[in-house]
Every structure is written in C-alpha cells, then in structure tokens.
ZAKOLKOL-921578 format. One record per residue (C-alpha): residue in one letter; x, y, z negated. Coordinates in steps of 0.1 Angstrom, whole numbers, padded with zeros to 4 digits, always signed. Layout:
N
AXYZ
...
This chain:
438
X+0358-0023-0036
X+0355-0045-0004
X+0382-0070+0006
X+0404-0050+0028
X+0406-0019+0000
X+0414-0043-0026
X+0441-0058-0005
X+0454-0020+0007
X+0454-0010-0032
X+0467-0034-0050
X+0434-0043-0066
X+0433-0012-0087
X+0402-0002-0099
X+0399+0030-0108
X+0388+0026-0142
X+0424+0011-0154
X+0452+0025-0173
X+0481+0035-0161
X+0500+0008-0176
X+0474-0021-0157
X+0480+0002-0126
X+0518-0004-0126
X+0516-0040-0137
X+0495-0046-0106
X+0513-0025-0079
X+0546-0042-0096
X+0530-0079-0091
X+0522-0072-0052
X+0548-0058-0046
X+0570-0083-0054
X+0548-0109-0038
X+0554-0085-0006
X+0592-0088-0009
X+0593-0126-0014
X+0571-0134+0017
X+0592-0111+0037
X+0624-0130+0021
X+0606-0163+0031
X+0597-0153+0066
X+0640-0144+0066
X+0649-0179+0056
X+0619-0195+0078
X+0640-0177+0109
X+0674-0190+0100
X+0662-0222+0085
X+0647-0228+0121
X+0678-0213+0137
X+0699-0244+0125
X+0680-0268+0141
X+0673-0304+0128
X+0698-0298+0097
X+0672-0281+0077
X+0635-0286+0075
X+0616-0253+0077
X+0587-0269+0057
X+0598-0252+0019
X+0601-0216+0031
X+0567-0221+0052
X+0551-0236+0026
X+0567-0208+0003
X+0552-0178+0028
X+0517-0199+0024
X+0515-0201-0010
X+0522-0167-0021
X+0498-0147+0009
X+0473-0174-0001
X+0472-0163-0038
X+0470-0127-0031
X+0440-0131-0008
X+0426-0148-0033
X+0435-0120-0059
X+0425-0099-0031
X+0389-0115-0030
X+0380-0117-0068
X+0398-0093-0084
X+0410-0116-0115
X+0444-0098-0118
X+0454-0122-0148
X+0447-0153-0136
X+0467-0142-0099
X+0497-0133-0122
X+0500-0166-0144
X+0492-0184-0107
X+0521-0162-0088
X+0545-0159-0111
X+0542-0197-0120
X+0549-0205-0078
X+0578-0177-0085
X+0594-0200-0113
X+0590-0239-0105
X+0591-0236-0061
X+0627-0227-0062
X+0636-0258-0084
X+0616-0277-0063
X+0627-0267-0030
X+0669-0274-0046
X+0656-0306-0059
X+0644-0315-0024
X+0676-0302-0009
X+0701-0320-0033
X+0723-0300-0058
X+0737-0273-0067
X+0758-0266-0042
X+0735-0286-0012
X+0711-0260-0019
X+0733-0230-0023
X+0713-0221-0056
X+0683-0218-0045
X+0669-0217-0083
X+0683-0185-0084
X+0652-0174-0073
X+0633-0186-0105
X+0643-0157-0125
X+0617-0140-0106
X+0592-0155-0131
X+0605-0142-0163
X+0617-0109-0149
X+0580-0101-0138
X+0565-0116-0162
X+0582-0085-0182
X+0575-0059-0161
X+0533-0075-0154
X+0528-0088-0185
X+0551-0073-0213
X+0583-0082-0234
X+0562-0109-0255
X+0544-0127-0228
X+0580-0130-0211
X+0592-0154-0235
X+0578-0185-0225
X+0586-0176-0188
X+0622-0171-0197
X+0625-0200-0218
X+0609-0222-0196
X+0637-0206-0167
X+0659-0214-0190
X+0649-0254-0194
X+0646-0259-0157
X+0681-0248-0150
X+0698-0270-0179
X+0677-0298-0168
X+0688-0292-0133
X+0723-0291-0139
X+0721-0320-0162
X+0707-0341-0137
X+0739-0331-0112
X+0761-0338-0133
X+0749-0371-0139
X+0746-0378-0105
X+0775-0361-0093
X+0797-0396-0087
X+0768-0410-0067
X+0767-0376-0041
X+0802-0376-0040
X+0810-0389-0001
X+0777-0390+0009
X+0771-0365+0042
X+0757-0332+0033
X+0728-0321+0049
X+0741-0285+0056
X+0778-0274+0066
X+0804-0263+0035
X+0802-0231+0057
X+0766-0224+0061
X+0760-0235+0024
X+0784-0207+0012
X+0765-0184+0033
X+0738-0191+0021
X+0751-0188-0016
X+0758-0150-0007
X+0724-0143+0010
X+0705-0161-0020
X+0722-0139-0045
X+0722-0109-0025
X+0687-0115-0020
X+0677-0121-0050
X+0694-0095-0067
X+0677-0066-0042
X+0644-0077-0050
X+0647-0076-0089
X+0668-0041-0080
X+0636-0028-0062
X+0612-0037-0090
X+0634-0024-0120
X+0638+0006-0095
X+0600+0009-0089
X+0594+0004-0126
X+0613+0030-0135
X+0601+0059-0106
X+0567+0051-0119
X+0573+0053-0153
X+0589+0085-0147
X+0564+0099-0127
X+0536+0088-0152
X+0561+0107-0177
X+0560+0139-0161
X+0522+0142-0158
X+0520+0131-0195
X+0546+0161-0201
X+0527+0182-0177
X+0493+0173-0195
X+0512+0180-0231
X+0517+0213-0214
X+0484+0219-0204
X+0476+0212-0239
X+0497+0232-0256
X+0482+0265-0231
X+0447+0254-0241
X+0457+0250-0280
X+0475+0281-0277
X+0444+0299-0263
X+0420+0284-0285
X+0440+0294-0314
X+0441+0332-0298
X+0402+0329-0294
X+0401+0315-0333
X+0423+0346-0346
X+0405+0375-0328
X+0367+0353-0346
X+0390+0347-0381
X+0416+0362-0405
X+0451+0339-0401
X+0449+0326-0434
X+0409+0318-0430
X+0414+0305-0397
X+0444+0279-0410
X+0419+0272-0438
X+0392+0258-0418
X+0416+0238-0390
X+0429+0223-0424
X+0400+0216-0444
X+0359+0219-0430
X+0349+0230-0465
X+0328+0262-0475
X+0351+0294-0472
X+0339+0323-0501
X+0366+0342-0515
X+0364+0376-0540
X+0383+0401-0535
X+0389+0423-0563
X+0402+0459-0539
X+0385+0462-0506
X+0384+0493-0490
X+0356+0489-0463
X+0342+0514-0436
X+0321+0514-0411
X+0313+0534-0377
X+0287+0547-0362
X+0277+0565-0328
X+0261+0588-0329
X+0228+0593-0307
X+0237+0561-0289
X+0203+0550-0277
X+0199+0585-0264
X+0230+0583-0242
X+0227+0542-0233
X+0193+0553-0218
X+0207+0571-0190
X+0233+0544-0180
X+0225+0509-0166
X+0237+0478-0188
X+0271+0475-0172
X+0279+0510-0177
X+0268+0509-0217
X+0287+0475-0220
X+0317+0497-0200
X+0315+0523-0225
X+0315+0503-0259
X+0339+0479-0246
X+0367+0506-0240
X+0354+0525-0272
X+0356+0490-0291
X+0387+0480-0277
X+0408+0510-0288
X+0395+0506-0323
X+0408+0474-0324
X+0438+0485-0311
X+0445+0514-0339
X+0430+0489-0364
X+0458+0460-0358
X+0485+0485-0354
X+0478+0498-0390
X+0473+0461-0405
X+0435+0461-0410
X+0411+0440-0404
X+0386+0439-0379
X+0357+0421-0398
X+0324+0424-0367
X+0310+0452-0346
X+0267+0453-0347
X+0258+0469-0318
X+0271+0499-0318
X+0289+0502-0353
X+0322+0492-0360
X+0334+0475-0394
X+0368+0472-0404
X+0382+0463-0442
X+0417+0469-0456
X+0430+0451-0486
X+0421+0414-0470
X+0452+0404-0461
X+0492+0417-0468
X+0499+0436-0439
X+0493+0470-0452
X+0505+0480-0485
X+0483+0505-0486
X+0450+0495-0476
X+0427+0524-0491
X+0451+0550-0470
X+0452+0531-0438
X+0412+0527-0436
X+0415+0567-0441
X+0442+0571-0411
X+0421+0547-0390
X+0389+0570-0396
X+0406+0604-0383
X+0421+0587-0358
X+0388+0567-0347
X+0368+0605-0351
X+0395+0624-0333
X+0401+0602-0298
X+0364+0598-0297
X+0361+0637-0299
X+0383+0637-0265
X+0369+0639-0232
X+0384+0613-0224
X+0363+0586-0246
X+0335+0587-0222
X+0348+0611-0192
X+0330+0649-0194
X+0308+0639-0224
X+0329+0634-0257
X+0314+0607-0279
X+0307+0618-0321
X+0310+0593-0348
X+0295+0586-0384
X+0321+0568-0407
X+0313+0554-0441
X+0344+0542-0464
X+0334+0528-0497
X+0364+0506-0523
X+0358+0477-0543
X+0353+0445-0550
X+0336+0419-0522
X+0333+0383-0513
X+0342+0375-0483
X+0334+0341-0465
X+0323+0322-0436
X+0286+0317-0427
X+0269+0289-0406
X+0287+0258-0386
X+0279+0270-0355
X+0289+0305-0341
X+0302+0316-0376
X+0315+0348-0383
X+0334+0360-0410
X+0315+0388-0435
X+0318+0407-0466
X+0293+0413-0493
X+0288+0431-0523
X+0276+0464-0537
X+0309+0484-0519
X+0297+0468-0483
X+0259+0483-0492
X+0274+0519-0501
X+0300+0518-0475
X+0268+0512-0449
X+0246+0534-0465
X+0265+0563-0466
X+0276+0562-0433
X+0244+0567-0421
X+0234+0590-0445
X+0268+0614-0428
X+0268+0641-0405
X+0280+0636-0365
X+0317+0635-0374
X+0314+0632-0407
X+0338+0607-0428
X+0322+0604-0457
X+0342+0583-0487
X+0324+0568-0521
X+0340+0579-0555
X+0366+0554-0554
X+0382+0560-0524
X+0386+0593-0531
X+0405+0586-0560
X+0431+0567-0544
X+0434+0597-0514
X+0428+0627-0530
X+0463+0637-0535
X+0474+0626-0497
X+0441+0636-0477
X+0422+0670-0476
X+0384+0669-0488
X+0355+0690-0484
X+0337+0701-0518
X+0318+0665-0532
X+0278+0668-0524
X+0252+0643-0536
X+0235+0622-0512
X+0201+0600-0524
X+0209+0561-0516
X+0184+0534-0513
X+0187+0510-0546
X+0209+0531-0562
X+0195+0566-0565
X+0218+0595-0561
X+0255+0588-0556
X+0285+0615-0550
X+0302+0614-0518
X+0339+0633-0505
X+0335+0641-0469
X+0374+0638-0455
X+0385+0666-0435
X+0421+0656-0426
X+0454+0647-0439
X+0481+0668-0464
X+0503+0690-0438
X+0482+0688-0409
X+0454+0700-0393
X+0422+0685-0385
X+0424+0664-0353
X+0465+0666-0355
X+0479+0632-0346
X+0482+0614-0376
X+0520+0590-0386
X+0513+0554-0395
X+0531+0556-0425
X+0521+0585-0445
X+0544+0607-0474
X+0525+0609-0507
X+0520+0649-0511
X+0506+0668-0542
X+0473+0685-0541
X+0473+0718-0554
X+0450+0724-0586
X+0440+0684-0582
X+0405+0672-0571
C-alpha cells in the first residue's frame, strides 16, 4: 500500500488477523483523539496569554502526527506502538514537571494512564505490566518530589489562577476519561462485531456439516458412516441374515433408445427416487443402483424387525407402481426382481469415491436369478421362501439353470395372504396360515 492508503487504513494489511487489525485501528485511533485533545489545549493555552507557554501541547500535537507518519511510511506497527505509547506515558509528567505540581498543573499526569491502558488493548494483558508499573513509579515519584518541596512553593506566585487551575482539573479528567471511554467502547463494538461473524461463520458451518453429513448418509449406512468419521480403518463386516434383491428393467436399452439423455436420466431418476422412497419407509437399505438395476438389502441394520418380509413388500410394491401408467406416462414400465437370504460381508471399497457393497454366494444368486425371471417376475431363492411362505402367496417352484452353481429351485411371488395381486400392500403385515403348507 502507498502512503496515503496506509495512513487512511490504519496500516492494515490485508494479510492480518483480526486481532492485529483491532490492535492497530485501536492505536490510531487513540493517537487521533489525543492530537485533537492537544490542538483543544493549544487554543485555550494560547487564549490565556503570557501565563502559559503553548510550547508542551505544540510540541505534544508534533510528536504524536510525527510518529504516525512515520508508522504511516514504513509500516513497522510494533515499533510505532512501543514509540507512541511511550510519548503517551512520560510527556504528561514532563509537561507537570515543567509546570510545577500537582496542583500548578492541574494533573496533567493524568494523562499517562494512556500508556498502560493501550498498551492492554495494542499489545495484551502481559505486555501491559511494565507500562502500568512504570505509570505507577512516575506518579509516586512525582508526588514524592511535591511533597518534599511543598514548603519551598508555598508563597511563591503561581503561574496560572486558583480558578483556571481548577478548570483545568475538570477538563483534564473529563478528557481523559472520554478518550479511554471511547477505546474500551471501540474495543468492545469490534469485538462484538468480530463475534457475530465468528457466530455467523459457526453457522455456516454447522449448514455445511449438516449437509455433508446428509450427503455421507444417503453414500453410507449410519452406523458405517459414524465408523469411518471416527476411525479411517478398513470397514468389512459379516452378516450372518441378509435378505438381498435386486431390480431390473426390463427392455431398458430398447426404450432409452428412443429418448435423448435427459429424458432417460428423467425417467430413472423418478423411477429411482420412488424406490428409495418405499425402501426408507419400510427400514431397508438402499445398498447402489448399476445402471438400471436397483439393489436393496434388509437385515443390515435394526429398523425393520422383519427384514426377509419387508424386501418381499418392497418387491410388490416396486412391480406394482411400475405397472402404472403413471411410471413413465402412456407406456408402463415391467420389472425383473431377484431376492435371495443369507449370509454376506459387507464393507467399504477404495479411498476415493467408495461405495458400500455386499458379497457372498446370496449376492451372486440374488443377481443371477433376477435375470434369469420373467418381465414381472419376483423370483425368491429357497431361503426366502421359507421365511414367507406362510404370509405371501407363491406360484408352483420351477428349476432354473445358474452359472457356477448348476440347477437351483426358485418360488416366483405372486402377492400377499388376503389380497390380490397388485392390491396396495400395509407396512406392517399380520402373519396368516397357508392352507396345506408349501
């Protein structure tokens, strides 16, 4: 910055804190206040005529511009505070030494406690000690010196009227007592503004932390996701009851060759979307969607208590709002779904971009199957069936050929106990008795 911007802002840089800003602002401001207070006592000093010399409060007004062009020229903010403050603290006794006493110069060292008062508001409650002690030790010395020559003034003609010298008692202390007023006050308003943006940036904060932590969930389970802000370690886990299913469109490249790429990324997002919704309302988790399948596992966490059933609700309810027009306007979207139960492992891969899978032998039949189904076909492994065969309706159990491991028999689900296919389906469902079993 040039000479004139340093002088118009206090010589703040723009690379310092806060705190350094404040200190600096707090310094100039006071030298401000005690050249205008000097030009003050320059005019009434002058207004008396021949019974005061003009010369301290002059060379007072010099002294203090003169140091903060300087400051104003280099920059050196420390070495313009040690120089100002120190002209704060010894001028004062000076100037009462000059005039007399105490009362001669209507305590004029009064104005000395400028030194250690901004010494603690520039510099800090440590680096204020000396300042204050030094105060301190120039006023006892002071008045031990008038006491001790108090017999030898006494008679002799005062320089200023008993008058004047009270008045000047009242304008010294009322003085004196604004300008400390002013820079506590100024303090403090900055403080309190430099308060409210920290508060404002803590709430800022908090919107971002909140978000990321949104952004985290909808990548990780809760308890995975607390796992990995706690410790970065490898995440693997086996579950030992994992119902898993996947979704599939059917005929999908056939009908996202006849839209353009915002119209397919239109159509999955709603389908996706709603899926998620039904999933989160019935406590599952959404584990990844890859490209246009859908996989979602129950048993991961403890908001359902019955996993296995609410992977079977989620499948009607997936099969039969995609069998509405309304899932992709006059043309009514079919789905494969594969369920398969048992044990996974379930972890996070990679350190950038991670995702969080499953694998195991029931995430390969779960997958295989599925695409092995009919459109609209829900097609469930052995051990699902097991745990829904007395609450859900099946179709007769076929035998489907599976890649790795040969033939396996699959239960196609038709619909729930007490209702009829594509009836809307309770999120809680009553355990009912299948006639004649399996």
């Amino acid at each position: 910055m040039n000479f004139l911007e340093r002088l118009r802002n206090a010589g703040i840089n723009p690379g310092d804190s806060e705190e350094l800003r404040l200190q600096k602002a707090l310094l100039v401001l006071a030298s401000g206040l005690v050249s205008i207070a000097a030009i003050g006592w320059l005019l009434i000093y002058w207004a008396l005529g021949p019974k005061l010399s003009t010369t301290l409060p002059f060379v007072l007004q010099v002294l203090v511009a003169t140091n903060l062009l300087i400051y104003a020229a280099s920059g050196n903010f420390a070495v313009f505070r040690f120089s100002q403050l120190a002209i704060f603290l010894f001028f004062p006794f000076i100037a009462q030494w000059a005039m007399g006493n105490f009362v001669t110069a209507s305590g004029v060292i009064l104005w000395g406690l400028l030194a250690p008062v901004g010494a603690l508001l520039c510099a800090g409650p440590r680096e204020s000690v000396p300042w204050f002690v030094a105060y301190l030790f120039l006023t006892l010395l002071t008045g031990g010196f008038d006491f001790l020559l108090a017999d030898y003034l006494i008679g002799m003609p005062a320089p200023v009227p008993l008058k004047a010298s009270m008045a000047f008692f009242a304008l010294n202390f009322a003085t004196i007592s604004s300008i400390v007023w002013l820079l506590m006050r100024f303090a403090i308003l900055e403080r309190q503004k430099a308060l409210a943006a920290l508060e404002d940036a803590h709430r800022l904060l908090g919107i971002e932390q909140d978000r990321s932590e949104r952004l985290l969930l909808n990548i990780l389970p809760q308890p995975v996701a607390q796992r990995l802000k706690d410790d970065d370690c490898t995440i693997a886990d086996g579950f030992a009851d994992v119902t898993v299913m996947f979704a599939d469109i059917v005929s999908f490249t056939e009908l996202a060759s006849d839209m353009t790429p915002q119209q397919v990324f239109g159509m999955l997002n709603r389908v996706f979307s709603k899926f998620d919704e039904m999933a989160e309302r019935l406590g599952l988790e959404k584990i990844k969607t890859i490209g246009d399948a859908y996989m979602v596992a129950g048993g991961l966490n403890t908001e359902s208590n019955d996993p296995c059933a609410a992977i079977a609700q989620l499948a009607l309810e997936m099969r039969d709002w995609l069998a509405g027009a309304g899932a992709r306007g006059a043309n009514p979207l079919r789905v494969r779904i594969g369920i398969g139960t048992g044990p996974v492992v379930a972890g996070v891969v990679g350190k950038k971009k991670f995702i969080y899978d499953l694998w195991g032998d029931t995430v390969n039949l779960a997958s295989r199957i599925t695409g092995e189904g009919a459109p609209g076909s829900i097609q469930c492994d052995a051990a699902t069936y097991a745990r829904l065969r007395d609450r859900f309706v099946f179709e007769p159990p076929h035998i489907v050929p599976i890649k790795g491991k040969g033939t396996v028999v699959v239960h196609r689900l038709a619909g729930r106990l007490g209702q009829q296919v594509g009836q809307a389906l309770p999120t809680h469902p009553q355990r009912a008795k299948v006639p004649g079993g399996a």
